[in-house]
C-alpha positions as CSV (number, residue, x, y, z in Angstrom):
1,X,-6.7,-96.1,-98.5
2,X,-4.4,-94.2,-101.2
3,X,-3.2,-90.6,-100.1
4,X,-5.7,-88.4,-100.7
5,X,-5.4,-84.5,-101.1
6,X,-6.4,-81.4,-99.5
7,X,-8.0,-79.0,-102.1
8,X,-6.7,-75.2,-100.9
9,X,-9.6,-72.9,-102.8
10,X,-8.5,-69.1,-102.6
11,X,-11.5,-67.2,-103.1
12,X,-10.4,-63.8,-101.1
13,X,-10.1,-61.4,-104.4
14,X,-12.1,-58.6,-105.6
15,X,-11.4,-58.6,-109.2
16,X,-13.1,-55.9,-111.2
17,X,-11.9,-57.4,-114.6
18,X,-15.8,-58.3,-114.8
19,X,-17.3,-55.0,-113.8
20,X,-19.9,-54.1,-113.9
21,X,-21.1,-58.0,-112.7
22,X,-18.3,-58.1,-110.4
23,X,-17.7,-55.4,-107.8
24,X,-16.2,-55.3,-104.5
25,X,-19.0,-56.7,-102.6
26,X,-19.8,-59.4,-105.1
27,X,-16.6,-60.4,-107.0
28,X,-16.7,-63.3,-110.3
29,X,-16.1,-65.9,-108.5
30,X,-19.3,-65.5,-106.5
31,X,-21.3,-64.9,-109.9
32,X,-23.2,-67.7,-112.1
33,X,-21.5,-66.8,-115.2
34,X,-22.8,-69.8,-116.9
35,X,-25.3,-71.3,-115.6
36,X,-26.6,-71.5,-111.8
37,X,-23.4,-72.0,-109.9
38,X,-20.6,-69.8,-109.3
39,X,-17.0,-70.8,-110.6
40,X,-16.5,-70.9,-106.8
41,X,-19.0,-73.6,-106.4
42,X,-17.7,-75.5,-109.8
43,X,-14.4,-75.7,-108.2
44,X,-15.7,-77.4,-105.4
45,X,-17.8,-79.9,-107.2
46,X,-15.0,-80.6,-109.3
47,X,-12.3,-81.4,-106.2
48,X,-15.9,-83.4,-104.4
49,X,-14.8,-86.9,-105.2
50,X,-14.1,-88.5,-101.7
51,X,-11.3,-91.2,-102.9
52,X,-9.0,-88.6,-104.5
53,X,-9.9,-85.8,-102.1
54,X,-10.4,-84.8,-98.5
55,X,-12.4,-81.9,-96.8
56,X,-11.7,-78.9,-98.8
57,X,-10.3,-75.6,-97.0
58,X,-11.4,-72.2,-97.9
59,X,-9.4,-68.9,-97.6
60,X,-11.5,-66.2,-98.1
61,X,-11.7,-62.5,-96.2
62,X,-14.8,-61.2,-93.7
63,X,-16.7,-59.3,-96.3
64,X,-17.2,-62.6,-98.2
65,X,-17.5,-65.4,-95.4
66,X,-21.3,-65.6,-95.4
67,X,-21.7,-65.4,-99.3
68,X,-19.0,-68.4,-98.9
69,X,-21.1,-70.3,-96.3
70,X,-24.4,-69.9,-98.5
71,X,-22.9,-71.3,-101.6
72,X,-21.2,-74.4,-99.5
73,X,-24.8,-75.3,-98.1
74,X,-26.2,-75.2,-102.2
75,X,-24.1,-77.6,-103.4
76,X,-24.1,-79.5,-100.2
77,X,-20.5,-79.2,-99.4
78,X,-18.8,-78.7,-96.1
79,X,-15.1,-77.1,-95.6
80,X,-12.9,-75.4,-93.0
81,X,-13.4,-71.6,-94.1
82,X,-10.2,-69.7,-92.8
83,X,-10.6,-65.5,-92.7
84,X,-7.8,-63.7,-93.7
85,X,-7.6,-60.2,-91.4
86,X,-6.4,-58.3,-94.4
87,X,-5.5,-59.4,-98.4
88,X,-1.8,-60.0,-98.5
89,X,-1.9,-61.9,-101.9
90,X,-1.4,-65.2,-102.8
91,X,2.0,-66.3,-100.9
92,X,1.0,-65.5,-97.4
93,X,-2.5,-67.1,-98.2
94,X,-1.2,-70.2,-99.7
95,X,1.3,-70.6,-97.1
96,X,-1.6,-70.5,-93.8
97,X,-3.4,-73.3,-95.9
98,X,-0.8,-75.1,-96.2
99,X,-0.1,-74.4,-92.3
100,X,-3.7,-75.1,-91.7
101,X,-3.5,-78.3,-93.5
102,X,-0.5,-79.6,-91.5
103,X,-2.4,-79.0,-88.6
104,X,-5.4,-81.4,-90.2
105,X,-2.7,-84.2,-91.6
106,X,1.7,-83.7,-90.5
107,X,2.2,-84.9,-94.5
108,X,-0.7,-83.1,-96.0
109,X,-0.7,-83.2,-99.8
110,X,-2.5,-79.3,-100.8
111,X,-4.3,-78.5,-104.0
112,X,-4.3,-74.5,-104.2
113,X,-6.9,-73.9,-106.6
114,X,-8.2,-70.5,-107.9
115,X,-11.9,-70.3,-107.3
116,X,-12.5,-68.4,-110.5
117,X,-11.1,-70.4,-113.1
118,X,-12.9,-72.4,-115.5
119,X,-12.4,-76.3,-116.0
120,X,-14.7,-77.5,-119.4
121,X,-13.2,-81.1,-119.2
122,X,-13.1,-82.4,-115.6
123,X,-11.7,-85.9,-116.5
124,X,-8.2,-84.3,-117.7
125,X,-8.1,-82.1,-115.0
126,X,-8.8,-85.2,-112.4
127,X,-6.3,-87.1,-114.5
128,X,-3.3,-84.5,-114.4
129,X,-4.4,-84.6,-110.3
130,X,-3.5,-87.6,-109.9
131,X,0.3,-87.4,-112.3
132,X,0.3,-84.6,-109.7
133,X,0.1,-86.4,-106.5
134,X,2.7,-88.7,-107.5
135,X,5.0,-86.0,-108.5
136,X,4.1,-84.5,-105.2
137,X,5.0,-87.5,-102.9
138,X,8.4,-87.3,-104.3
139,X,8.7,-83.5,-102.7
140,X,8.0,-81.8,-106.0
141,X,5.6,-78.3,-106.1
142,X,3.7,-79.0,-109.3
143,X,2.4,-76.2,-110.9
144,X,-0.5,-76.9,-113.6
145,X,0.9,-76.1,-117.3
146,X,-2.4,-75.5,-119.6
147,X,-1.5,-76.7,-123.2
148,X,-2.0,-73.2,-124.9
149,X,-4.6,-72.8,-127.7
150,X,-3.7,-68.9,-129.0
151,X,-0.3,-67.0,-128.1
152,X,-2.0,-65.3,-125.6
153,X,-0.2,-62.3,-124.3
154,X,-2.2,-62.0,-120.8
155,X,-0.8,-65.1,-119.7
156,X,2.6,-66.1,-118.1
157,X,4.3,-68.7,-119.8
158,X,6.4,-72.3,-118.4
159,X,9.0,-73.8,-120.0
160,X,9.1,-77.6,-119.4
161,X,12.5,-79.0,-119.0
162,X,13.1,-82.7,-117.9
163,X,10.8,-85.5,-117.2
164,X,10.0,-85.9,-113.5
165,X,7.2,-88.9,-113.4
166,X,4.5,-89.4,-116.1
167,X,3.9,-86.4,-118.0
168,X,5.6,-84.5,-114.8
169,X,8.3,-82.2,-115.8
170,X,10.8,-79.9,-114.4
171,X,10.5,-76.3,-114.9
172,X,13.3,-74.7,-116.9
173,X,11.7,-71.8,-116.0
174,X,8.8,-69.3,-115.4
175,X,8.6,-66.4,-117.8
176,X,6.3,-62.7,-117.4
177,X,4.0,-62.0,-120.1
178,X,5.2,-61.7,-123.4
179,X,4.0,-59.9,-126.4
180,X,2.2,-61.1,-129.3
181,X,5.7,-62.2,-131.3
182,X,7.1,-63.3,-127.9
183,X,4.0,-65.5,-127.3
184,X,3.8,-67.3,-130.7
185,X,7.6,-68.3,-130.2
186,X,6.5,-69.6,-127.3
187,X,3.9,-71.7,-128.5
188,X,6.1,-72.7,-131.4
189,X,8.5,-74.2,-128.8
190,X,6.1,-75.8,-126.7
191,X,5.7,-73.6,-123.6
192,X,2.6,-74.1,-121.3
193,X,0.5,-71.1,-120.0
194,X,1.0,-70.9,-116.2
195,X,-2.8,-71.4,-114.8
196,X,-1.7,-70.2,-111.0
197,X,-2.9,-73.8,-109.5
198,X,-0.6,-76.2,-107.5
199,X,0.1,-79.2,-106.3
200,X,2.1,-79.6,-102.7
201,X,3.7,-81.2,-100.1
202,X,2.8,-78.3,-97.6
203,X,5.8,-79.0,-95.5
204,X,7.7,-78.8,-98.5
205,X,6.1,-75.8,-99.6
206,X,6.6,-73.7,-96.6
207,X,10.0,-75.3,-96.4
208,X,10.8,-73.4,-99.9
209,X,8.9,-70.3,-98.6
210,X,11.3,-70.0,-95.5
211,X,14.6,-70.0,-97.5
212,X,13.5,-66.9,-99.1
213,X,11.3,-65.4,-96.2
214,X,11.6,-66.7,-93.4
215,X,9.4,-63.7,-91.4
216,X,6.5,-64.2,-93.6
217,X,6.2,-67.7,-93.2
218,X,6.7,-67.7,-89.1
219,X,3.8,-64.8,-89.3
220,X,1.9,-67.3,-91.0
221,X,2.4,-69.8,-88.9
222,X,1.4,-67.3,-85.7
223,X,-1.8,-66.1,-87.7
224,X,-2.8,-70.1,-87.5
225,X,-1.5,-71.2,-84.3
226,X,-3.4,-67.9,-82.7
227,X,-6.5,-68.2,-85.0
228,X,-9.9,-68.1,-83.0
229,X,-13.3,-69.8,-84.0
230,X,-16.4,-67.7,-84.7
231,X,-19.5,-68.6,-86.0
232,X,-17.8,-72.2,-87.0
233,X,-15.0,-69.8,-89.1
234,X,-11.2,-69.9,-88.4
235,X,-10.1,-66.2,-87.9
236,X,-6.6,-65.9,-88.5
237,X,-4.9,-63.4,-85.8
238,X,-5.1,-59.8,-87.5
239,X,-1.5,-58.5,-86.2
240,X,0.4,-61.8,-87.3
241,X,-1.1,-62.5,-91.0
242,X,-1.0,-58.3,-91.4
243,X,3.0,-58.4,-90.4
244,X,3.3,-60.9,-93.5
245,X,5.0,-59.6,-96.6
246,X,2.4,-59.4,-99.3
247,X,3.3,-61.2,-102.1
248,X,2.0,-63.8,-105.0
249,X,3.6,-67.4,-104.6
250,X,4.9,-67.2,-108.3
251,X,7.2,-64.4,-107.0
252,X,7.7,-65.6,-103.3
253,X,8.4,-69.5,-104.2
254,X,7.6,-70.8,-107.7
255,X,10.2,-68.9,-109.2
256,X,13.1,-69.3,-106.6
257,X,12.7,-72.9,-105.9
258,X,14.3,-76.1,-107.5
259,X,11.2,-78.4,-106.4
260,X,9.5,-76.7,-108.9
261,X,8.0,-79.4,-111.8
262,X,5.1,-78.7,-113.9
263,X,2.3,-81.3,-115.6
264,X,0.7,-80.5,-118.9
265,X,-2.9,-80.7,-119.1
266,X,-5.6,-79.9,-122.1
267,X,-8.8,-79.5,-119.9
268,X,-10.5,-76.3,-121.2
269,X,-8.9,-74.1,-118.8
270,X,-9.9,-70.8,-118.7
271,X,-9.2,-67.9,-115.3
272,X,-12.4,-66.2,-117.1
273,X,-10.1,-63.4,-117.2
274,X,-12.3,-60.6,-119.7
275,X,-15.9,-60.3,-120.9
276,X,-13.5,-61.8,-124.1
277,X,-13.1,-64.9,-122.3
278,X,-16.9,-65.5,-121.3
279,X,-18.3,-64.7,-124.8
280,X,-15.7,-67.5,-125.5
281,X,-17.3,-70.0,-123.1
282,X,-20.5,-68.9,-123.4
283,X,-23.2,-71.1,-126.2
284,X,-23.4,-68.3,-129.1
285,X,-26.6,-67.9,-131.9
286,X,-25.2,-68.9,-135.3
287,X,-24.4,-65.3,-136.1
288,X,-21.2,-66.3,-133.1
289,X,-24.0,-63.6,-130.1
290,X,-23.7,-65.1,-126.7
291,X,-26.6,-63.7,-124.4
292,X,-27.2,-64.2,-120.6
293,X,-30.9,-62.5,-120.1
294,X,-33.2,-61.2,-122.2
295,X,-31.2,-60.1,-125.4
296,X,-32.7,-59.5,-129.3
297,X,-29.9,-58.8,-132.0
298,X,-30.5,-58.1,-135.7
299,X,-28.2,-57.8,-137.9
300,X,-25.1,-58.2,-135.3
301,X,-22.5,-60.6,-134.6
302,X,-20.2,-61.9,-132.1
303,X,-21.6,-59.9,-129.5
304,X,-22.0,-60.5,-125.9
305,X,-24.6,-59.4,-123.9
306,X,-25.4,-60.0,-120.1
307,X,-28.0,-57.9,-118.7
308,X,-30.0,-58.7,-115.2
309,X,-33.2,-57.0,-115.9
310,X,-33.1,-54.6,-118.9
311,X,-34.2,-56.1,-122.5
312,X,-31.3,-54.9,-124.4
313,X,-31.7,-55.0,-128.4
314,X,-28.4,-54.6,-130.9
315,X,-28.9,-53.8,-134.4
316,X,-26.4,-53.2,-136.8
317,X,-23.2,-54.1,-134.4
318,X,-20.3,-56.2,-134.3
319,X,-18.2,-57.4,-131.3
320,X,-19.5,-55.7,-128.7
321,X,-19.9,-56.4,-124.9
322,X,-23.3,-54.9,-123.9
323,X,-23.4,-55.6,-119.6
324,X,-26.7,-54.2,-117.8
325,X,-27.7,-54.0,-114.4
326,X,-30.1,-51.9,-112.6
327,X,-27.3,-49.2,-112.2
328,X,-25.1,-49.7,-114.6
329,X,-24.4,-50.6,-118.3
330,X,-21.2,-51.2,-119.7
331,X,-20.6,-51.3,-123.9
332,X,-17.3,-51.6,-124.9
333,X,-15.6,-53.7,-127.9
334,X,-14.9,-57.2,-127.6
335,X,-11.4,-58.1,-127.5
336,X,-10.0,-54.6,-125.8
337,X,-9.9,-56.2,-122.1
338,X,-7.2,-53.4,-120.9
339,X,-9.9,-50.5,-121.9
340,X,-11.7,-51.7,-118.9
341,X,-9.1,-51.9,-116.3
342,X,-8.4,-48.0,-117.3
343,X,-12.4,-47.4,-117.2
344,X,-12.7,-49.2,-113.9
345,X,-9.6,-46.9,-112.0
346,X,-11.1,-43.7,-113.4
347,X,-14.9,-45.3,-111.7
348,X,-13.4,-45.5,-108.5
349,X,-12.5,-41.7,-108.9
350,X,-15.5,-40.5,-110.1
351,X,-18.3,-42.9,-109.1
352,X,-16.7,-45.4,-106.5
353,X,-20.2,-46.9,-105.4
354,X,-20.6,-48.8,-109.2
355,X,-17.2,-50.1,-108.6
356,X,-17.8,-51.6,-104.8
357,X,-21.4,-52.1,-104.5
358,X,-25.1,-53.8,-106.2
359,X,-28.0,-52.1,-106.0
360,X,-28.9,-55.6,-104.2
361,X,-26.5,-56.3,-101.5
362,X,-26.4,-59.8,-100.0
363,X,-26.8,-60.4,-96.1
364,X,-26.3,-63.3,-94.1
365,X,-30.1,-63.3,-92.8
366,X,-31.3,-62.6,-97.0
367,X,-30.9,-59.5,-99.1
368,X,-32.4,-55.8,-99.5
369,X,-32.3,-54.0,-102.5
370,X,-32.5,-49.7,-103.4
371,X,-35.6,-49.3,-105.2
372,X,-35.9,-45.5,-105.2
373,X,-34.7,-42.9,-103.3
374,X,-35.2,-39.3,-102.6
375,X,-33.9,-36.5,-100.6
376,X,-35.9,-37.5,-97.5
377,X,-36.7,-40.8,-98.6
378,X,-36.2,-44.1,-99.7
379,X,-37.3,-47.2,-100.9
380,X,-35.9,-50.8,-100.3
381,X,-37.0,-54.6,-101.2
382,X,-35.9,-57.2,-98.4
383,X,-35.9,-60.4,-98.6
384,X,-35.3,-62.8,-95.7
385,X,-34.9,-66.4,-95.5
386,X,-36.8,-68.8,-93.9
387,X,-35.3,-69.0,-90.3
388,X,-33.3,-65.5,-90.8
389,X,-33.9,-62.6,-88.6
390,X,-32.1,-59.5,-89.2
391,X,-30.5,-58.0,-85.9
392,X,-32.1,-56.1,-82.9
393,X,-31.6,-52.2,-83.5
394,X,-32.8,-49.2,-83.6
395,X,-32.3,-45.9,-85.7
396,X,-31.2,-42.0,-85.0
397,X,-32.4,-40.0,-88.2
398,X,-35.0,-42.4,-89.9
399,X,-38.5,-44.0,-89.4
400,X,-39.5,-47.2,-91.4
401,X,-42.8,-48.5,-93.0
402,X,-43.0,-52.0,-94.0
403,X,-45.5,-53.8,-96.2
404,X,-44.9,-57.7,-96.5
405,X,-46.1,-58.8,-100.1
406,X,-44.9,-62.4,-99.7
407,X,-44.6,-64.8,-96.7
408,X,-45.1,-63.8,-92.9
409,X,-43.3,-61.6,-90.6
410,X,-42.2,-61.7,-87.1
411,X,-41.5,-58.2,-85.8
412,X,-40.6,-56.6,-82.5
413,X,-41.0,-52.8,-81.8
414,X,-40.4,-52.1,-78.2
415,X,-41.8,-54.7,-75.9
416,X,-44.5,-55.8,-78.7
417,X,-44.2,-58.6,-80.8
418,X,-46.6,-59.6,-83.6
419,X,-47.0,-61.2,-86.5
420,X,-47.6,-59.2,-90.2
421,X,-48.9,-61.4,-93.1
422,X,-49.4,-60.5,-96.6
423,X,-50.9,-57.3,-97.5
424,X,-50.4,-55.8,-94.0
425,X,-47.8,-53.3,-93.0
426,X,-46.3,-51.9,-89.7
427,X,-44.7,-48.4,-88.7
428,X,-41.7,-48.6,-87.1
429,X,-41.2,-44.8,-85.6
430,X,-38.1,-43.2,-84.7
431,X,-35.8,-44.8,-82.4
432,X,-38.0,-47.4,-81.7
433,X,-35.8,-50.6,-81.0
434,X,-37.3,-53.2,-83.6
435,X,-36.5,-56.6,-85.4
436,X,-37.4,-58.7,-88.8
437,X,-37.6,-62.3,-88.7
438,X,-39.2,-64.9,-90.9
439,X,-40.4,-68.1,-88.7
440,X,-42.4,-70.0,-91.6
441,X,-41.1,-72.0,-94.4
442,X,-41.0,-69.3,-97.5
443,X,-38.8,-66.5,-98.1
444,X,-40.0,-63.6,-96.6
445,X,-40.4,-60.0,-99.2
446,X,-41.1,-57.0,-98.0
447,X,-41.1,-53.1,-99.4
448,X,-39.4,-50.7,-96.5
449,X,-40.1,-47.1,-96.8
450,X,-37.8,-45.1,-94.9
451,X,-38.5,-41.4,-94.4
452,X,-36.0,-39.4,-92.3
453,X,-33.0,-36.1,-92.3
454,X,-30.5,-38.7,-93.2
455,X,-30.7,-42.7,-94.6
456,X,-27.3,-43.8,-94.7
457,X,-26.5,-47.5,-93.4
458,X,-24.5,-46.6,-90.8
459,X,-27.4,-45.4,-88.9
460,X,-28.4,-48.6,-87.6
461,X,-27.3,-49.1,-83.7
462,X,-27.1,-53.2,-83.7
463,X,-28.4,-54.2,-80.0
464,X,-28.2,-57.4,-80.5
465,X,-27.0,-59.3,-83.6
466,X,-26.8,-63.3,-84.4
467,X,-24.0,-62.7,-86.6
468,X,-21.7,-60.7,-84.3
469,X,-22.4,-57.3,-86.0
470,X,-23.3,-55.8,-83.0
């Protein structure tokens, strides 16, 4: 069989360029920006075809490793998943996959791939993969050069120098963002946006890395050599991936090295970077109105709406981004992408919650959701999956009422265990030790009225947990 590669998908950020869709807990690449999968899942699919490509790795962090898992099992897709302890950007990450994938194969070919870019024309992008490889098996790092369509000043820019193999070319060299004059030079002399995916030998890679760091790269290599397993997960030792020097691989190796070659591709690459950039992928109404949702505009035009529950109506507007969700709503004008970064750092001052959390926050076992809430009380839809159960605790400060409106539930309070159908409830009093579980084949809903002096999360006391919360 031809060398295959590893695909390397990074999917550890928590971008808030997309706020407020993406937060903290939830970030873009976990989103279905347009249509049912995530950009996380799409870059899966896309790296899926067993001849070019071997298992994928994942590198992702703890607060995301379940969401991760979840979105494998849609699209029928199985990978290693590695946990990073703590972000230290892109070099340190890149560099334990590529350690990871020594350990799989000793000449390991990696594909690092951001898991929320956007990829319209899969054929190119497969095609430059394989000009790649071959530029790869010579010891080159190939970095993917998009073909730019705009002097775009939010990208980095490559200059192309000589040919390599194929299209393959050496980089002359890397350059920061430019502004709007810089950029259209640029373009005018044939520069390539630098999409931030690449193409490796990884003992070459980390061969690079060490001339310039060697202690970040031998922390890396401890992190993977002292990982443990949990829950079928490889958790990368805290204290030796922490001790790594946090840094993007543009800046730790791409920039420094003299392996570094680039190959051109025209694919409809996008990193989704700005509500901007979806209303740009996103099928518009012939007055140029993308909407995701329920959306009614008169009289408006290239406007973007994306709203998860709210009807939201424009009349008499022009390029605006209107973003709902049960407890938030963003407006801002279209093409003004710094605005929100400013808007976001002065959220996390004022009103932190919007920036890190949904009302609905996904769980391994399902997901609950704030419904109302009061001084003394409050009000929460749970949803469990079939087979799910939600751990064995008990609470200081609050009692709980549940009514099951869909499916069957198993529930333990104390030594008694019974079974609540639809359009029964059960009390669970104070301090009672108590579990949810859904045994039958349909998700499981349920409204939870809590009443207590305080309601805060962290008054559950896990007894026992099947996700190691406990």
């Amino acid at each position: 069989m031809d060398k295959r590669i590893i695909p390397l998908i990074m999917c550890g950020g928590a971008g808030t360029r997309l706020w407020p869709a993406s937060r903290e807990v939830r970030p873009k690449q976990f989103l279905p920006l347009f249509g049912e999968r995530s950009t996380f899942q799409d870059t899966l699919l896309r790296v899926s075809d067993a001849s070019l490509f071997e298992r994928p790795i994942v590198i992702t962090n703890a607060a995301y490793r379940f969401m991760v898992l979840e979105q494998l099992a849609e699209i029928g897709i199985e990978a290693d998943i590695l946990l990073e302890p703590t972000r230290r950007d892109s070099g340190p990450a890149i560099a334990a996959g590529a350690v990871f994938a020594r350990s799989r194969e000793r000449d390991a070919i990696v594909l690092a791939l951001a898991a929320d870019h956007v990829v319209r024309n899969t054929q190119a992008f497969i095609a430059a993969c394989r000009q790649g490889l071959a530029a790869a098996e010579t010891g080159r790092i190939v970095t993917f050069g998009v073909k730019p369509e705009r002097p775009a000043t939010e990208y980095g820019y490559i200059s192309p120098g000589e040919a390599v193999t194929g299209e393959v070319r050496a980089v002359a060299r890397f350059v920061e963002k430019p502004d709007a004059a810089t950029a259209a030079e640029y373009v005018r002399s044939g520069y390539l946006w630098n999409s931030g995916n690449f193409m490796f030998p990884a003992s070459v890679l980390l061969d690079e890395y060490r001339k310039v760091d060697a202690g970040s790269v031998d922390a890396v290599t401890n992190a993977v050599a002292k990982a443990g397993r949990d829950l079928g997960f490889v958790t990368l030792e805290s204290e030796a991936f922490g001790s790594a020097k946090a840094i993007s691989i543009d800046y730790a190796v791409m920039e420094k090295t003299s392996r570094a070659a680039v190959i051109p591709v025209d694919c409809g690459w996008s990193d989704v970077g700005s509500w901007h950039a979806v209303w740009e992928l996103s099928e518009k109404d012939a007055q140029g109105n993308a909407a995701r949702g329920v959306a009614v505009f008169e009289d408006s035009r290239n406007c973007n709406v994306t709203t998860d529950r709210a009807l939201v109506a424009l009349e008499g507007v022009d390029d605006l981004v209107v973003v709902a969700t049960p407890d938030a709503v963003l407006v801002s004008r279209q093409k003004e992408a710094s605005g929100l970064k400013r808007l976001v750092a002065k959220l996390k001052t004022v009103a932190p919650h919007v920036t890190e959390e949904h009302l609905k926050v996904l769980r391994p076992w399902g997901s609950y959701e704030s419904v109302d809430n009061g001084e003394r009380h409050q009000v929460k839809r749970i949803v469990v999956k079939p087979g799910g159960r939600l751990s064995l605790q008990k609470h200081h400060h609050r009692a709980e009422h549940w009514i099951v409106v869909r499916g069957a539930a198993q529930v333990t309070v104390n030594e008694t265990v019974r079974m609540v159908h639809e359009n029964e409830s059960i009390y669970i009093p104070m301090g009672a030790v108590h579990r949810l579980e859904n045994p039958g084949k349909i998700m499981l809903e349920l409204i939870e009225v809590q009443t207590g002096s305080y309601l805060g999360e962290d008054d559950i006391i896990r007894i026992e947990d099947d996700y190691r919360r406990s």
